[in-house]
Structure formats: structure tokens, C-alpha cells
PyMOL CGO cylinders between C-alpha atoms (Angstrom):
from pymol import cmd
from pymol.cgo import CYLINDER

trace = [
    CYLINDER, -62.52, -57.69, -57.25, -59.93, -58.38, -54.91, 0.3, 1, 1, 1, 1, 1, 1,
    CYLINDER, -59.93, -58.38, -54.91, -56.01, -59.47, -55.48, 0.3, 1, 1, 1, 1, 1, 1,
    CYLINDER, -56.01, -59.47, -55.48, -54.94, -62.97, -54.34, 0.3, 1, 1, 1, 1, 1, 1,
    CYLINDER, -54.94, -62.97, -54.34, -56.20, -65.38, -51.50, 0.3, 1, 1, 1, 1, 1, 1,
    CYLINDER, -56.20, -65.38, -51.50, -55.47, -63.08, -48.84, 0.3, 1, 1, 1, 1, 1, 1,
    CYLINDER, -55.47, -63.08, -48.84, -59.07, -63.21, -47.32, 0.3, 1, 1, 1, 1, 1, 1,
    CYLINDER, -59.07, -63.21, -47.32, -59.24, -67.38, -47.58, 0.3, 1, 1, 1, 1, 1, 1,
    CYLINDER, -59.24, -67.38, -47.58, -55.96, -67.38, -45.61, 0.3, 1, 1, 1, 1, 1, 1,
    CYLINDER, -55.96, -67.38, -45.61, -57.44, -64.99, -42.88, 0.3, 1, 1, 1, 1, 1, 1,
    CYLINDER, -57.44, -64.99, -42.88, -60.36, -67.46, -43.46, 0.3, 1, 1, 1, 1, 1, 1,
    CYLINDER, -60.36, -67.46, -43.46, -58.58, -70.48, -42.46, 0.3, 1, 1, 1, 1, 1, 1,
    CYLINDER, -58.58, -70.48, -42.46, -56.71, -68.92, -39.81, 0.3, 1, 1, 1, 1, 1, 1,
    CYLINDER, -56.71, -68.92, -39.81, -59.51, -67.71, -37.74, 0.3, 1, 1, 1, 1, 1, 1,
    CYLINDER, -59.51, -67.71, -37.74, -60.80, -70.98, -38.33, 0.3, 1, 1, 1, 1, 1, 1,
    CYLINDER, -60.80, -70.98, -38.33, -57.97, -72.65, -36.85, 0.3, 1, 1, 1, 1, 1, 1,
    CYLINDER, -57.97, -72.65, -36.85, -57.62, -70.35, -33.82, 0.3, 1, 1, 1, 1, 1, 1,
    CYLINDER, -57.62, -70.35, -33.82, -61.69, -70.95, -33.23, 0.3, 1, 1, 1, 1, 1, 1,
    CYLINDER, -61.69, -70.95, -33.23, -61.29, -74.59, -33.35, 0.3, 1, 1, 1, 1, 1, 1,
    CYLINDER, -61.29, -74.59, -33.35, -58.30, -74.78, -31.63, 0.3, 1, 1, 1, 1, 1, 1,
    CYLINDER, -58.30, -74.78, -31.63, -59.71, -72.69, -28.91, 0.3, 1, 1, 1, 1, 1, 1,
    CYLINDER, -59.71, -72.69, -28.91, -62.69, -75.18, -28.88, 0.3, 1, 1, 1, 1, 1, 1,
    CYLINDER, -62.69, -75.18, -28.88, -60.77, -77.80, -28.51, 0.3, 1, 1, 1, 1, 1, 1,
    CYLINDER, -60.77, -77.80, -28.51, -59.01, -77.39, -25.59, 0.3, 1, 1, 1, 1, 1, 1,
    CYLINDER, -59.01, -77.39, -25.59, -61.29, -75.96, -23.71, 0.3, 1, 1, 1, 1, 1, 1,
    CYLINDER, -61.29, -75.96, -23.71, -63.81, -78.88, -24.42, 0.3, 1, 1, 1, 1, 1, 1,
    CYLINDER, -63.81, -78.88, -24.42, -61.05, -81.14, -23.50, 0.3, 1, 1, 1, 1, 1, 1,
    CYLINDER, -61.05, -81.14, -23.50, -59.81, -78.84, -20.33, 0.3, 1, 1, 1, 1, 1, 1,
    CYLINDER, -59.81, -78.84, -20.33, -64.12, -79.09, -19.00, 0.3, 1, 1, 1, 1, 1, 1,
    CYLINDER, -64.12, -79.09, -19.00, -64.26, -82.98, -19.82, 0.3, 1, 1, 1, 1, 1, 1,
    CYLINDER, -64.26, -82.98, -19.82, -60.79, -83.21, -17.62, 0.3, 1, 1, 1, 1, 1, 1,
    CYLINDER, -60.79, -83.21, -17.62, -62.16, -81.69, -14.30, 0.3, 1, 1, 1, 1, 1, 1,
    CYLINDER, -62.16, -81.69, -14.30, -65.27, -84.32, -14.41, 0.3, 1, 1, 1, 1, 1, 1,
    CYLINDER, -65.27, -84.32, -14.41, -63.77, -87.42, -15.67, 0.3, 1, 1, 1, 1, 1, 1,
    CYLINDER, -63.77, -87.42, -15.67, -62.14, -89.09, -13.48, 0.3, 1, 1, 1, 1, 1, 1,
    CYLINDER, -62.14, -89.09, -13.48, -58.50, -89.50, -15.20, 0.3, 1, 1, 1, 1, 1, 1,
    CYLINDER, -58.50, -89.50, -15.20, -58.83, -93.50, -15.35, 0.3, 1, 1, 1, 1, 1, 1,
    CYLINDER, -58.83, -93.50, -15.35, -61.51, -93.19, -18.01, 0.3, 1, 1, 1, 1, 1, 1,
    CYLINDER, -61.51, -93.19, -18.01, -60.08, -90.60, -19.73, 0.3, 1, 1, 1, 1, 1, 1,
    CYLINDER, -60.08, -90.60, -19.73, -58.72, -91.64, -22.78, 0.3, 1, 1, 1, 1, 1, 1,
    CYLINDER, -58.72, -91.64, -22.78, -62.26, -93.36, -23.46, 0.3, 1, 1, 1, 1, 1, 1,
    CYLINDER, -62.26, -93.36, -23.46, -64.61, -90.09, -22.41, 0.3, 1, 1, 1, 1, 1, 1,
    CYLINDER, -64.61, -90.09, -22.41, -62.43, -88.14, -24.91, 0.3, 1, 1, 1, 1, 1, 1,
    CYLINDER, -62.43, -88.14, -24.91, -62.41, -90.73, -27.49, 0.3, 1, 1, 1, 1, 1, 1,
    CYLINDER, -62.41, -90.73, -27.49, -65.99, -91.06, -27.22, 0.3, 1, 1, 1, 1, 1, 1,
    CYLINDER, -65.99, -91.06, -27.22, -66.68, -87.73, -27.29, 0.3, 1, 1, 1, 1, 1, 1,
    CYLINDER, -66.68, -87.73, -27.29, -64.90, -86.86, -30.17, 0.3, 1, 1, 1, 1, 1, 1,
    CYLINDER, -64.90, -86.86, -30.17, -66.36, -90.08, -32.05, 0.3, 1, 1, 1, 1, 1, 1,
    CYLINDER, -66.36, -90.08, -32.05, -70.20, -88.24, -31.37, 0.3, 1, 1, 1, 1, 1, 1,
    CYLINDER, -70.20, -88.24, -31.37, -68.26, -85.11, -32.51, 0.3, 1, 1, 1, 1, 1, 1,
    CYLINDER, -68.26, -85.11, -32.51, -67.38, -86.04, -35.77, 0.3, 1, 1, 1, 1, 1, 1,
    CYLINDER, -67.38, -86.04, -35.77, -70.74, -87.82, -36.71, 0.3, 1, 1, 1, 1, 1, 1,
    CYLINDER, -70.74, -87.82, -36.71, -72.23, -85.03, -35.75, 0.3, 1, 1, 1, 1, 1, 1,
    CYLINDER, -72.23, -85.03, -35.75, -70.56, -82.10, -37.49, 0.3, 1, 1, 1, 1, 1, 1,
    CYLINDER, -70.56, -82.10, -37.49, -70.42, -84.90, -40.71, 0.3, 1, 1, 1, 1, 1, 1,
    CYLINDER, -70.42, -84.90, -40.71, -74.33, -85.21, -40.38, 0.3, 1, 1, 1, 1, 1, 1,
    CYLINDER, -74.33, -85.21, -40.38, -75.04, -81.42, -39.96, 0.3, 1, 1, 1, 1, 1, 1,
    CYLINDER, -75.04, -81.42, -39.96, -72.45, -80.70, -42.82, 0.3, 1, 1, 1, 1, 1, 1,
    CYLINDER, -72.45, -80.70, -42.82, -74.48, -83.29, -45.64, 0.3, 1, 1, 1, 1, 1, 1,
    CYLINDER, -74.48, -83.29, -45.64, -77.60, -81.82, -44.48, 0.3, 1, 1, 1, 1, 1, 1,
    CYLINDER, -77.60, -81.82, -44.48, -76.37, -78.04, -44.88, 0.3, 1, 1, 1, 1, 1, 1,
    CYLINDER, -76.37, -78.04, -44.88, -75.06, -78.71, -48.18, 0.3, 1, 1, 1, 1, 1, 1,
    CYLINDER, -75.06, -78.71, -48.18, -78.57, -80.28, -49.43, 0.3, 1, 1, 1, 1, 1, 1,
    CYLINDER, -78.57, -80.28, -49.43, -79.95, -77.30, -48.06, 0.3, 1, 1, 1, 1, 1, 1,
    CYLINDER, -79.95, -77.30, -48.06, -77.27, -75.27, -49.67, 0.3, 1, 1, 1, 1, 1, 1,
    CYLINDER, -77.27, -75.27, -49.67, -78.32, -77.14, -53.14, 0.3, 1, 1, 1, 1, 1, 1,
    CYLINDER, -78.32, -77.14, -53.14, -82.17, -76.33, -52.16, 0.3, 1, 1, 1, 1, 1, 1,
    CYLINDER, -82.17, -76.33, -52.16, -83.16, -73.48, -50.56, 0.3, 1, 1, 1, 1, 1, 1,
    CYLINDER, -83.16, -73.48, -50.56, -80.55, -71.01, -48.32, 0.3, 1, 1, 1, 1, 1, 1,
    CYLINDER, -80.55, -71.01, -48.32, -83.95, -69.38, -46.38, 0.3, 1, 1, 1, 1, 1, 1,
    CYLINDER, -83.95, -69.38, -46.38, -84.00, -72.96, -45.12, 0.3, 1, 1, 1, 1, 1, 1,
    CYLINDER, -84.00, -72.96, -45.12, -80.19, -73.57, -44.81, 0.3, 1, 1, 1, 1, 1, 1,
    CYLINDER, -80.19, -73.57, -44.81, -80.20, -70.65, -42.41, 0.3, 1, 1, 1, 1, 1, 1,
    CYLINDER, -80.20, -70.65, -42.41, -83.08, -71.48, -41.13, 0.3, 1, 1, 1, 1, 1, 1,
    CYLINDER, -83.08, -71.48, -41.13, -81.46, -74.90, -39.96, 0.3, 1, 1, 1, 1, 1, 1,
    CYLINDER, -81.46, -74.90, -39.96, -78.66, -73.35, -38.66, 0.3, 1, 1, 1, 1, 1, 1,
    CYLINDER, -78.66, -73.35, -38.66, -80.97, -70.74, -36.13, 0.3, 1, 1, 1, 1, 1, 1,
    CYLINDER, -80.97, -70.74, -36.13, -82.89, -73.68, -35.11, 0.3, 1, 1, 1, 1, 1, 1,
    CYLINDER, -82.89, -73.68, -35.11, -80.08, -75.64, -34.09, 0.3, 1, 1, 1, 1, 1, 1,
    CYLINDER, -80.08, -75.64, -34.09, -78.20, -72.98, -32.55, 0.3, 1, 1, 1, 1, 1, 1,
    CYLINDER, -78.20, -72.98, -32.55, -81.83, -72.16, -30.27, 0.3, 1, 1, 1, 1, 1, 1,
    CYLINDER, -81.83, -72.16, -30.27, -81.77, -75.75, -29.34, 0.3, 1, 1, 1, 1, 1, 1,
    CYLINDER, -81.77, -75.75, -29.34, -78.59, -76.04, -27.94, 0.3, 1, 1, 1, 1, 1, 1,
    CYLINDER, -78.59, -76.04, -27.94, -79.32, -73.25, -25.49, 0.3, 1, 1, 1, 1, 1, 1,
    CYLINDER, -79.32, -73.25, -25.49, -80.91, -75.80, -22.90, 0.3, 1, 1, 1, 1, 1, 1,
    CYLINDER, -80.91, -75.80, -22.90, -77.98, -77.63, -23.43, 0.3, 1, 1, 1, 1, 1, 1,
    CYLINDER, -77.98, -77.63, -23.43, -75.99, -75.02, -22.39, 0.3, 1, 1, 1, 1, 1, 1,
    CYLINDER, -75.99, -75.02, -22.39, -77.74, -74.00, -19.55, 0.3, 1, 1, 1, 1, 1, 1,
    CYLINDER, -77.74, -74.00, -19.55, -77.29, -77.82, -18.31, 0.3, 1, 1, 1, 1, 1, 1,
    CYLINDER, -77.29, -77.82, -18.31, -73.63, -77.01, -18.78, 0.3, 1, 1, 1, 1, 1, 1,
    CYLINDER, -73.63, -77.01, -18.78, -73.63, -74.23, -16.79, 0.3, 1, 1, 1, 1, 1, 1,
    CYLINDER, -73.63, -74.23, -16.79, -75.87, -75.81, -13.89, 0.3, 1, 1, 1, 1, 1, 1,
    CYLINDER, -75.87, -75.81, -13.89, -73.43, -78.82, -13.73, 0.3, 1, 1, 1, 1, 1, 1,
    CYLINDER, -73.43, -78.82, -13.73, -71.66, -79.25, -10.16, 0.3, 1, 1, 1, 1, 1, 1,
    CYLINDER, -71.66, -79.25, -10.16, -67.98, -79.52, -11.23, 0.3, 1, 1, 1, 1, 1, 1,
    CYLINDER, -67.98, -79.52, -11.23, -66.32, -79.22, -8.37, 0.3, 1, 1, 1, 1, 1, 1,
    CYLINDER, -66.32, -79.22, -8.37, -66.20, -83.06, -7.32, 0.3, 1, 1, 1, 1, 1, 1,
]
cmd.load_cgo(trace, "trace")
């Protein structure tokens, strides 16, 4: 067994640095292609989809949790192979403008 919360805390604070590093470089991408008039509403929009989004994959993880795990992983994989076009659209897009 191990002594006091030592590996939640390094738990929450890689967590923080991860989405903190997600954040801004979401935010720094969305800057260079929206034009800064529209701003306020691309990010507010975008993090609107954002948090329906991680709130519907988090209630359907922790069904799956309550279920099965071989399928609760097996969410996770397929979801993580599907977003690969998505990045690859990313990638692709002309961001120079």
C-alpha cells in the first residue's frame, strides 16, 4: 500500500498541465483563422460543443464503466481511431490567410 495522496496530487497536476496545454493551444489555432471580430463567439461556441461533448462521452464511459470495461476501452480506441481523419483535416487546413 502506499502512504498519503501523493500519487492523486501528481494525478491532478499532470492533469492540469495537459489541459492547460490544450487549452491554449486550441485557443492559439482558432486565433490565426478567426478573424478577431468573431472571436469571442468562435471561442464561445467552441467551448459550448466542448463541454457537451466531453459531458456526453463522460455518462457514456461511466455506464460502460458500470457494464463491461472490454467495452469501456473499447469505446475509448474507437473514438480515438475516428478522430484521426479529423486530424488529418487539421493538418491539411490552409492557415495562412
Amino acid at each position: 500500500m502506499r502512504d498519503g495522496p501523493s500519487l492523486e496530487l501528481a494525478g491532478m497536476i499532470l492533469w492540469g498541465i495537459g489541459m492547460g496545454a490544450q487549452d491554449s493551444i486550441i485557443k492559439a489555432a482558432l486565433s490565426t483563422v478567426i478573424p478577431s471580430a468573431k472571436r469571442s463567439t468562435a471561442f464561445g461556441i467552441f467551448d459550448t460543443v466542448f463541454g457537451i461533448a466531453w459531458f456526453a462521452g463522460s455518462t457514456i464511459m461511466g455506464l460502460l464503466y458500470d457494464r463491461s470495461i472490454p467495452a469501456l476501452v473499447a469505446f475509448s480506441v474507437i473514438l480515438q481511431i475516428f478522430s484521426l481523419p479529423l486530424l488529418a483535416l487539421g493538418q491539411k487546413a490552409d492557415v495562412s490567410q
